[in-house]
C-alpha positions as CSV (number, residue, x, y, z in Angstrom):
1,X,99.2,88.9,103.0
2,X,97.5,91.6,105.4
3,X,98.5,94.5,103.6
4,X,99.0,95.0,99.7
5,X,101.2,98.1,98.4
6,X,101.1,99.0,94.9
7,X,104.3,100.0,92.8
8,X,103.8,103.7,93.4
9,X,103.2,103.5,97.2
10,X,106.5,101.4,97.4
11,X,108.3,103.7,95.5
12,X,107.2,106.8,97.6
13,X,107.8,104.6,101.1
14,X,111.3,104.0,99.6
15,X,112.2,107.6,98.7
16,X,110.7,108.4,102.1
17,X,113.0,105.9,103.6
18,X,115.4,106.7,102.1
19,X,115.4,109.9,103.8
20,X,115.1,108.7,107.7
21,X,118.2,108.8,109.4
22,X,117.9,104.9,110.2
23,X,117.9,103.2,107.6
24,X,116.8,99.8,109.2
25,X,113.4,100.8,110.2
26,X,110.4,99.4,108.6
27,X,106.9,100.8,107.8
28,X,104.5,100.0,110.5
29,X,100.7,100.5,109.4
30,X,98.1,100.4,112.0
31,X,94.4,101.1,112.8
32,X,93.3,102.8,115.7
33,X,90.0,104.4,117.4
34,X,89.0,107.7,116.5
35,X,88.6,109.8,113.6
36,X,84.4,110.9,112.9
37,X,83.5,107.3,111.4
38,X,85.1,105.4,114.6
39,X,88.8,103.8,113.5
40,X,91.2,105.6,111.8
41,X,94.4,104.4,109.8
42,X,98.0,105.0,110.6
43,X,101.2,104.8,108.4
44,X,104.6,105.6,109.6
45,X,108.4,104.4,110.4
46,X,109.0,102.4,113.1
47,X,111.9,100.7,114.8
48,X,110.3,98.8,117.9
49,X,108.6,95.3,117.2
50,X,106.8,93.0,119.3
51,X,106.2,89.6,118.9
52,X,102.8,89.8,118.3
53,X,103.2,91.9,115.2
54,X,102.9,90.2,111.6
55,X,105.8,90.9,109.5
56,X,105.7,90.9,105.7
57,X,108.6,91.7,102.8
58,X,106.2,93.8,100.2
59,X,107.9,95.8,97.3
60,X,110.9,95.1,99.1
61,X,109.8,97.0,102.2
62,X,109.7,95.8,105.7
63,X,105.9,95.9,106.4
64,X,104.3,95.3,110.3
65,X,101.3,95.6,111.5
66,X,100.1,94.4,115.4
67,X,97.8,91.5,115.8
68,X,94.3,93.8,116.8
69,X,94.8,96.3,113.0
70,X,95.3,93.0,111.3
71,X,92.3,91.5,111.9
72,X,90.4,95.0,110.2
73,X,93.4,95.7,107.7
74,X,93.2,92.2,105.8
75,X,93.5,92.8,102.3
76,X,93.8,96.7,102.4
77,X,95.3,98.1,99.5
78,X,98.3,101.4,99.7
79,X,98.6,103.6,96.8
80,X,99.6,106.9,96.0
81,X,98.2,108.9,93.9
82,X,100.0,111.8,92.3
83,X,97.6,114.3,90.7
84,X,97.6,118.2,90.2
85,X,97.4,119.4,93.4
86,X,100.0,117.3,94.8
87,X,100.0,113.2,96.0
88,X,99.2,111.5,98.7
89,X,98.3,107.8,100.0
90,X,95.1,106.0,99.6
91,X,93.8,103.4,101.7
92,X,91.3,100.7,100.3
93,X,89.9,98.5,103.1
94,X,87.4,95.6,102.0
95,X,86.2,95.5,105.5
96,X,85.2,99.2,105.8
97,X,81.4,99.3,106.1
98,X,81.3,102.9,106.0
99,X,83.9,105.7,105.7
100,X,84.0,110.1,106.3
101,X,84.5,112.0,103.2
102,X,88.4,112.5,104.0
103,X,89.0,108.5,103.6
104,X,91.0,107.9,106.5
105,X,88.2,107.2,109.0
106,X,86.4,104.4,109.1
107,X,83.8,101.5,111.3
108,X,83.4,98.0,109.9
109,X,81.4,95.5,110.7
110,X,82.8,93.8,113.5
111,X,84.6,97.0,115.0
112,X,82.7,100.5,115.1
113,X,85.8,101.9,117.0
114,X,85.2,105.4,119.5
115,X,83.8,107.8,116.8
116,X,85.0,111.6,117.7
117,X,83.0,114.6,116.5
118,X,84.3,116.1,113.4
């Protein structure tokens, strides 16, 4: 498994779903470069697959991701958080070496991705 997703990020991916006027798509998370630390994540709906992606049934959700964001996305965890001042996903990656204070940028080891100024 690439990617985990807890309970409450599957539920929130399936009420978001739920929502999409296409009901077939599936969730498509990906890493690319940018962001102030050098890679940043991305999460959405997607309907267009290529061969080269790695498909996964998590939570009963539909999960891709392409071959390069695999090899930096291997055993990230998706949650979502619900707290006071709203909710929103969190991303746990075991391969981030270092991250910015807003959580969704990030270099590891192997990949220091193009860093962009803040």
């Amino acid at each position: 498994m690439i990617v985990e997703i807890t309970d409450s990020a599957a539920s929130r991916i399936k009420e978001m779903l739920a929502d999409e006027e296409d009901q077939n798509q599936f969730l498509r998370v990906a890493v690319k470069g940018g962001g102030c630390t050098g890679l940043s994540y991305g999460m959405g709906f997607d309907s267009d697959k290529s061969e080269s992606d790695h498909e996964e049934m998590i939570e009963g959700i539909r999960v891709v991701v392409d071959e390069e964001s695999a090899k930096v996305l291997k055993g990230t965890v998706v949650d979502f958080k619900q707290n006071m001042m709203g909710g929103g996903f969190t991303i746990t990656n075991p391969n981030a070496i270092a991250s910015c204070g807003c959580g969704s940028s990030f270099r590891t080891a192997a990949n220091a991705g193009t860093p962009e100024e803040c």
